[in-house]
N, C-alpha and C positions, 0 to 999 in steps of 0.2 A: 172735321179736319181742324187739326190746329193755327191757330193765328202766324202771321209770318212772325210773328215778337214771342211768339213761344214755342216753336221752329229758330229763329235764333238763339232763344237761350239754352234751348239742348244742343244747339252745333257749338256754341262757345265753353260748353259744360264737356261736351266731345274735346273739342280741340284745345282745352287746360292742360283735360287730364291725358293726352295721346304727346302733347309738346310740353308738356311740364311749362306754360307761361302765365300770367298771371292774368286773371280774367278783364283787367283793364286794358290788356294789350289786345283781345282778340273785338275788335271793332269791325263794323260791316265794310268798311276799304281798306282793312287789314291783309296784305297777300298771303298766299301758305308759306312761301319760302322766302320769301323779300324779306317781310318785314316779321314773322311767326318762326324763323330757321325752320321749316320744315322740312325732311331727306327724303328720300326717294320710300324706304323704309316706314318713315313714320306713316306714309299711305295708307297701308296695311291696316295698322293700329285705329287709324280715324275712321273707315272705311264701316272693320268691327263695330267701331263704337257709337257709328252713326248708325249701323245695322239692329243693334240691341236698343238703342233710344227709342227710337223711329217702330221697330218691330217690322223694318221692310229687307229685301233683298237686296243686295247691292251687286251685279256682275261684274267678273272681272273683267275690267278695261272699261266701263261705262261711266265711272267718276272720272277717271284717269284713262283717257286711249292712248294705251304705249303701243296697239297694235297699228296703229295710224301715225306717229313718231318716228318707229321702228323701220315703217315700209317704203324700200324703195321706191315705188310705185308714185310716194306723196312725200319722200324727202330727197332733195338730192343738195348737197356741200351741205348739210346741216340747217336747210331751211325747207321748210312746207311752201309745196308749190299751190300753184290753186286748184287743182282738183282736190289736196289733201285739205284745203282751208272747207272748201264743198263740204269735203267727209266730216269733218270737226266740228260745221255748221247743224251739220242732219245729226253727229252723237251728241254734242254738248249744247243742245238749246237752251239751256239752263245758264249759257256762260257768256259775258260779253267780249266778245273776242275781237274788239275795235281795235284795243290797242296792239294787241299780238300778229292780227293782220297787217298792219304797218311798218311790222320788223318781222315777221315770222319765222325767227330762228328758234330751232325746237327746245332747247333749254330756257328760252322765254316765257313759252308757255304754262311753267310748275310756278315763274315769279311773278305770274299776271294774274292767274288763281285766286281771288279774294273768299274773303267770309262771307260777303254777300253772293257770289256764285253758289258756294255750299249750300245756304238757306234758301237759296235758288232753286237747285239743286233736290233737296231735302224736299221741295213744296211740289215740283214738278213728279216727283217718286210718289209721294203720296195720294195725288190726284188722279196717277194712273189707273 
């Protein structure tokens, strides 16, 4: 398995070339959309190109749960209640979701997203 510092620098080599930003900007408390302008879109692209780095599977809604965003069930006026923070808990262990919990409005979640989540992320895929 590869080192977390070399798992970093394929998710930074990923997220240059899917956000076109310079490799000095993508740092490990860099968010995707905050501080990286990531779109909903670019997902997609980083998702690919962490899948062809890595040579792992990525499912859809497992980096990104828009199916847990989306559902009534775990959003109501635009914030996750606590059963969906539960659900978010159990998909995204890779992610530290302190701060999001705090405010949990679901467009908070895309600009809490750091680089270090990803390599998180990336390392927890791999050890599967």
């Amino acid at each position: 398995m590869p080192s977390e510092e070399e798992i970093f620098e394929k998710v930074r080599e990923a997220l240059v070339d899917a956000l076109g930003v310079d490799d000095d900007e993508v740092t490990a408390t860099a968010t995707l959309q905050g501080d990286l302008d990531a779109e909903s879109i670019d997902f997609l692209d980083i998702v690919f190109r962490l899948e062809k780095a890595f040579d792992i599977k990525i499912e859809r809604g497992e980096l990104f749960p828009e199916d847990i965003l989306t559902n009534a069930d775990y959003v109501q006026d635009g914030k996750v209640n606590e059963a969906g923070i539960v659900k978010l808990r159990e998909r995204m262990p890779f992610a530290d979701l302190t701060k999001f919990e705090a405010e949990p409005v679901v467009q908070n979640l895309g600009q809490q997203l750091t680089v270090k989540d990803m390599v998180n992320f990336v390392a927890y895929k791999l050890a599967a």
